[in-house]
ZALO-547638 format. One record per residue (C-alpha): residue in one letter; x, y, z. Coordinates in steps of 0.02 Angstrom, whole numbers, plus 32768, in hexadecimal, padded with zeros to 4 digits. Example, Ala and Ser with C-alpha at 12.3 -4.5 7.8 and 13.67 -1.06 7.14 Angstrom:
REM residues 2
A82677F1F8186/S82AC7FCB8165/
***
This chain:
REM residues 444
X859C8085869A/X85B080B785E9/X854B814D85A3/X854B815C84EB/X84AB811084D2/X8468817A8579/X84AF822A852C/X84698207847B/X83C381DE84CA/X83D082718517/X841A82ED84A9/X837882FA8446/X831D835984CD/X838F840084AC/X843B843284E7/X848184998584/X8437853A85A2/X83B3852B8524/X82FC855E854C/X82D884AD852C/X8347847A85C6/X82D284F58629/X8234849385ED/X828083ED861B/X82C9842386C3/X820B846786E1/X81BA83C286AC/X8239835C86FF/X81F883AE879F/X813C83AB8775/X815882E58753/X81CF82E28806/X824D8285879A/X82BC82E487F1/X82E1836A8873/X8306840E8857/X83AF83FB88CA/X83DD8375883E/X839D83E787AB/X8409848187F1/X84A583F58809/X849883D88746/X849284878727/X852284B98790/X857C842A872D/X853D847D8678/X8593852786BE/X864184CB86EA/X8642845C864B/X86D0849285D9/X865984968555/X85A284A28592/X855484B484EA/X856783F584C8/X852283B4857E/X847483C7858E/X841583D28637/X83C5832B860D/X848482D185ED/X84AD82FE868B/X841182BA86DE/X8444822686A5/X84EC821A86C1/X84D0823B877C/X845681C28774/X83C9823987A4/X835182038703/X834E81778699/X837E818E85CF/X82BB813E85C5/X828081C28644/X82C3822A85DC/X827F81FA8530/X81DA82198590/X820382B385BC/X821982D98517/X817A828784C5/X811D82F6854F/X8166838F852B/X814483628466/X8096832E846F/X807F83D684E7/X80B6844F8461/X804B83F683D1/X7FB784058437/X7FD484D0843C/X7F8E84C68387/X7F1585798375/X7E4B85448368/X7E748478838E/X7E72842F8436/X7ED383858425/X7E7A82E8846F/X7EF38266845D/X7F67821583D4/X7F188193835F/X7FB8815C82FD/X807C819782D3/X80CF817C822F/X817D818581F8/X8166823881E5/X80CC8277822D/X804D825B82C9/X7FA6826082BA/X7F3282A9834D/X7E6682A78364/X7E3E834D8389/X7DB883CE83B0/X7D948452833A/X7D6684C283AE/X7D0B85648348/X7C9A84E082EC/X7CA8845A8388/X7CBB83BB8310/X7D3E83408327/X7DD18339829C/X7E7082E78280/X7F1783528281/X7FB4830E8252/X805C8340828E/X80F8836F823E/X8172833282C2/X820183B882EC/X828C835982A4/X823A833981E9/X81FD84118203/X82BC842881DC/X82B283D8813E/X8290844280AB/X824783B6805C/X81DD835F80BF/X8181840C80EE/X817A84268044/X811083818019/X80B783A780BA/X8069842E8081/X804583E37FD1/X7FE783578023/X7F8383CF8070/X7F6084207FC0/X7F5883897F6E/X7ECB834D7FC6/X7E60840F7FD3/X7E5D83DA7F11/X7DEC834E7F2C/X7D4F83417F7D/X7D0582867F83/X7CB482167FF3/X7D3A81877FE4/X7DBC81FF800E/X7DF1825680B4/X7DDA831480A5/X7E51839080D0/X7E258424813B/X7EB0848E8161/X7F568498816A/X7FDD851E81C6/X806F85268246/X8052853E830F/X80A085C48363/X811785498392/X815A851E82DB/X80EC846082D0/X80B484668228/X7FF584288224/X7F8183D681BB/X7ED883CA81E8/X7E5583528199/X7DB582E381A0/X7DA38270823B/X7D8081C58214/X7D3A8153827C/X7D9280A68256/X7E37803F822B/X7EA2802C818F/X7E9C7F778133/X7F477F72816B/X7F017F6C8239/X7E7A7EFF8201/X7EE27E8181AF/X7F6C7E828242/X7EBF7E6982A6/X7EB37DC3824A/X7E277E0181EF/X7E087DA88151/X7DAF7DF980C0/X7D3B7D97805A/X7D347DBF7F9B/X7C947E1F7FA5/X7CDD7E93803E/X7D767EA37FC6/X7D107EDE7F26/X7CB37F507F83/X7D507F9B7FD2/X7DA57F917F2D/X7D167FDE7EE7/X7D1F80767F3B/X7DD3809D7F3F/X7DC0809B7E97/X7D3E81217E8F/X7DAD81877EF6/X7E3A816C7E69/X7DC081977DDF/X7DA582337E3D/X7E7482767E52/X7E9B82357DAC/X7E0582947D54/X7E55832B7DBE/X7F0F82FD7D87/X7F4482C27E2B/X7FA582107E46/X7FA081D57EEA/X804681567ED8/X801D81137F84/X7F7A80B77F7E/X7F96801F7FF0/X7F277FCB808C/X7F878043810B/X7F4A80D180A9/X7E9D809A80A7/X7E1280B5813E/X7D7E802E814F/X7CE8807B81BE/X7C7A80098221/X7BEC804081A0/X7C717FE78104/X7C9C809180C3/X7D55809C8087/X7DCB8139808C/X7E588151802A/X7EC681BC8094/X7F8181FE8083/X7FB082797FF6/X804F8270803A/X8095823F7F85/X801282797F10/X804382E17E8F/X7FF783347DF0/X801982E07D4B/X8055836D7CE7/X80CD839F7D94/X816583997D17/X81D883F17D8D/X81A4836E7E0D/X81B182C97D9E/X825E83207D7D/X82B183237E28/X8262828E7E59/X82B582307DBB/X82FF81807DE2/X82BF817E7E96/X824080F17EBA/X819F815B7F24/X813480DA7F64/X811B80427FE1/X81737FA77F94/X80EC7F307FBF/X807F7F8C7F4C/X80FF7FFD7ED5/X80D37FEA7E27/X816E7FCE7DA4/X8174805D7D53/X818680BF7E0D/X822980497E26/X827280857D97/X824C81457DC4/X820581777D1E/X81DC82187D0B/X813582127C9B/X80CA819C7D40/X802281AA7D2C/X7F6A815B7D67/X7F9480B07D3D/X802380B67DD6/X7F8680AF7E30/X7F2E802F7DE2/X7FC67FBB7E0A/X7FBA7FF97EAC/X7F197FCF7ED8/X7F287F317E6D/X7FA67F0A7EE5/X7F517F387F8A/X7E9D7EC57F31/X7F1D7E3C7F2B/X7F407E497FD6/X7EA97E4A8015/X7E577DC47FC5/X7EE47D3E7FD5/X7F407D818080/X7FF37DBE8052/X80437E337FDC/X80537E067F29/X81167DF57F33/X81737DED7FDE/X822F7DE7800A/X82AF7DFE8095/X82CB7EA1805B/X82807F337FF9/X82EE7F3A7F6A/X82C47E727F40/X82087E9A7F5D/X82197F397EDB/X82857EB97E6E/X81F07E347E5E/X817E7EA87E2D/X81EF7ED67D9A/X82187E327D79/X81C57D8A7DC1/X810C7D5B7D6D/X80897D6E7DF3/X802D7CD67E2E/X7F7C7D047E14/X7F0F7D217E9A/X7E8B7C827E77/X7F297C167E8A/X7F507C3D7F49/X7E987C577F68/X7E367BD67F03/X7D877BFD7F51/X7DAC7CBF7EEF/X7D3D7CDC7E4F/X7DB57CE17D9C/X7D667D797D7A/X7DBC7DC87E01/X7E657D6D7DD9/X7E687DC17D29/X7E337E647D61/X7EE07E677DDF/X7F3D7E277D5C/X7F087E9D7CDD/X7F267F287D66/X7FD77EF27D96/X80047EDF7CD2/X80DF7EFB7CEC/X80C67F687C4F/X80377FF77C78/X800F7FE27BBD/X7FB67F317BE2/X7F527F817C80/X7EC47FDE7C89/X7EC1806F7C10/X7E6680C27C90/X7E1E80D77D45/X7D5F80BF7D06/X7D7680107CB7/X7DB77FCC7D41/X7D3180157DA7/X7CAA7FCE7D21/X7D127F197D3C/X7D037F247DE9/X7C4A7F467DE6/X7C187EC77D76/X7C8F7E397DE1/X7C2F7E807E6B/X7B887E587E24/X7BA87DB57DE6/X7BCA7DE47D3E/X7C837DC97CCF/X7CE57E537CC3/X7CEF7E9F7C2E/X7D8F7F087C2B/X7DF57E6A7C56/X7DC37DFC7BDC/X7E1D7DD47B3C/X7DEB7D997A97/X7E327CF87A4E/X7E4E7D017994/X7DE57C8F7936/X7E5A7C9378AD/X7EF07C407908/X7E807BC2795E/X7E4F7B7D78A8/X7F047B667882/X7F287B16791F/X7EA77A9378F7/X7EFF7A85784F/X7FB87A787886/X7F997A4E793B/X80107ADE7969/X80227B5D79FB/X7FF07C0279E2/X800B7CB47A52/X7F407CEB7A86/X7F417DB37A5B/X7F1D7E267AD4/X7E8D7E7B7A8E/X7DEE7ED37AFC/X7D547E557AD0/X7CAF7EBC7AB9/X7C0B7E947B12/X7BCD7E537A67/X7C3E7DDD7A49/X7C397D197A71/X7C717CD57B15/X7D137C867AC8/X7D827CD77B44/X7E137CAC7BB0/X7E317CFE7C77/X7ED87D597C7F/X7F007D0C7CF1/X7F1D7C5E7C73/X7FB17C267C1C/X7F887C967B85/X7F9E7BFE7B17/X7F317BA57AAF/X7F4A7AE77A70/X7EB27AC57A21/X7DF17AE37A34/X7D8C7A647AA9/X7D327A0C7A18/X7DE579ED79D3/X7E2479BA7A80/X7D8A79547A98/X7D9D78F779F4/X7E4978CD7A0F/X7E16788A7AB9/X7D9D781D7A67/X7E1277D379E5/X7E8777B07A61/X7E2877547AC1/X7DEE76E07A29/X7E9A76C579FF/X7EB976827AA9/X7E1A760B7AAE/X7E4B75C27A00/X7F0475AC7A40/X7EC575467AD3/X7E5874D27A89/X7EEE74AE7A0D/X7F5E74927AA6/X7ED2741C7AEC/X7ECD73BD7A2E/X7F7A739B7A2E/X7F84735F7ADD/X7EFF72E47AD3/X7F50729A7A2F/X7FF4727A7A8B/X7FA072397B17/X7F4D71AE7AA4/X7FCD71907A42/X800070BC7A44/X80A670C97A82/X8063713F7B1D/X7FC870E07B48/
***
């Protein structure tokens, strides 16, 4: 039988002679995977090999058959998750979730003796400069911040075994992202208050400088008591991080279901309105089912977000309020200059949806001006984009409408009217002149 695929499965546990091959010749044994006649067989082999360095214990296992490659990735999973749990102070209780490059673990505190969450830098991504490097900054990142809608960091360090560590608050629930694979539907009230305080949690990292670049429903915790945690700093960074923004230039940092434009492009100056895209984005979601753009791949979901319109939430679900149409519309602006200006109005919008109210934020005045020449020249005219005060008249239009203005309803309405007089009047004629033909001699 062939072995490439059974010697690259392998040749992640560690090569010939290494102190790794000891551990996995040990655990082989305490599994009784194999037999130590078979073990010291391999061995004998690694000795003979022309050159040993590049045939690990566990290739040769294989090879003869004595372990399978999938034994063998279990092998190695046990001997991982057996090193991570020699963290100092933490007694690992079991895993609750693995990224693409960390695993997180409930654990046991054990000087305080509360339970906590500690994610794991996996061996392979501890050999990068860079992911350690933003390791430890979301471990910074979040000390910074101290919130109730945000997870908060504990510790963070390296075990004697080199697994870099971060430890943080236990939460007791699922992301939006479990709940909605669940088939859990969110109604618009469970999505205000969600949005609600997400939003509070942004208000509190962008008063502090900090953009989180990643808010979307995997990054967000729902307890059973309806408390929601924004969680993974993984990509936050400070505002005025110049050297940052600078070697990060022209590389899109985000999730592409929920990237905002201006992260596409890899601009250097991002700031707090990346977020409110973001969780414009992830609102959307929730309230209608699916993302606000998809595609087959990422780079034609990143390219509809630059480019297509969005279909407005109260379109796909019609049962949705318009206030909350215009406030995701107004949040997912393409240009940031047409979002919110900042965190705090779209919190106040989001309150006052939630109560029953308009928003306020959203809104935008129509000018009165260019309505009175429409009704003199019956002509289209662009509706400006202008912040309507709480004082003024309720002459608005929703965002989320075509932006457009043909004429005002009493116009409309007295056009209808005339029509319809027009009509009557040509009828009756119609009926005149039939009659007279009818009763004309020559037809009688």
């Amino acid at each position: 039988m062939g072995t490439g695929p059974e010697v690259n499965a392998s040749s992640t546990i560690g090569g010939a002679g290494s102190a790794v091959d000891t551990e996995i010749g040990k655990a082989i044994l305490d599994m009784g995977l194999a037999t130590r006649t078979e073990i010291e067989f391999c061995r004998e082999q690694q000795k003979q090999s022309s050159d040993p360095n590049q045939r690990s214990l566990t290739d040769l296992l294989i090879e003869n058959a004595f372990i399978t490659p999938n034994q063998a990735r279990r092998i190695r999973q046990a001997l991982e998750e057996r090193k991570t749990s020699q963290i100092p102070g933490f007694q690992l209780l079991g895993k609750l979730g693995k990224g693409a490059m960390a695993t997180v673990y409930k654990a046991r505190q054990i000087s305080l003796d509360r339970i906590v969450a500690i994610k794991v830098l996996p061996r392979k991504m501890s050999e990068n400069p860079e992911f350690v490097d933003r390791f430890y900054k979301e471990g910074k990142a979040a000390a910074r911040l101290s919130h109730n809608n945000i997870v908060q960091a504990i510790d963070v360090g390296v075990s004697p075994e080199g697994y870099h560590y971060f430890v943080m608050e236990y939460i007791e629930g699922k992301t939006l992202y479990d709940l909605m694979q669940e088939g859990h539907s969110f109604s618009e009230a469970e999505a205000l208050d969600i949005a609600i305080q997400i939003a509070e949690a942004l208000a509190h990292a962008h008063q502090r400088q900090l953009i989180h670049r990643d808010v979307k429903p995997k990054n967000i915790i729902l307890t059973p008591q309806g408390v929601a945690k924004l969680t993974d700093l993984g990509l936050a960074r400070a505002a005025d991080d110049k050297l940052a923004a600078e070697m990060e230039a022209g590389k899109a940092y985000g999730t592409p279901y929920y990237i905002s434009p201006e992260q596409i492009r890899g601009e250097l100056d991002i700031d707090f309105r990346a977020d409110i895209y973001s969780l414009g984005a992830t609102l959307y979601h929730l309230v209608t089912g699916r993302p606000p753009f998809e595609g087959e791949t990422p780079a034609a979901v990143m390219h509809k977000h630059l480019k297509q319109p969005l279909i407005p939430a109260d379109h796909i679900n019609t049962a949705l309020s318009a206030g909350i149409g215009e406030v995701i519309d107004v949040a997912m602006a393409k240009k940031r200059e047409d979002r919110y200006q900042s965190t705090t109005d779209m919190l106040e919008d989001l309150k006052a949806i939630r109560a029953g109210n308009p928003p306020i934020h959203a809104r935008r005045n129509v000018d009165l001006d260019a309505l009175e020449k429409v009704e003199e020249t019956g002509q289209t005219v662009d509706v400006p984009q202008i912040v309507i005060e709480e004082s003024e008249p309720e002459v608005v239009r929703p965002r989320a409408s075509r932006r457009q203005e043909t004429a005002t309803p009493d116009l409309r309405n007295s056009k209808v009217i005339a029509a319809l007089i027009v009509l009557a009047v040509s009828l009756i004629v119609n009926a005149v002149l039939i009659y007279v033909i009818l009763t004309m001699p020559g037809l009688a």
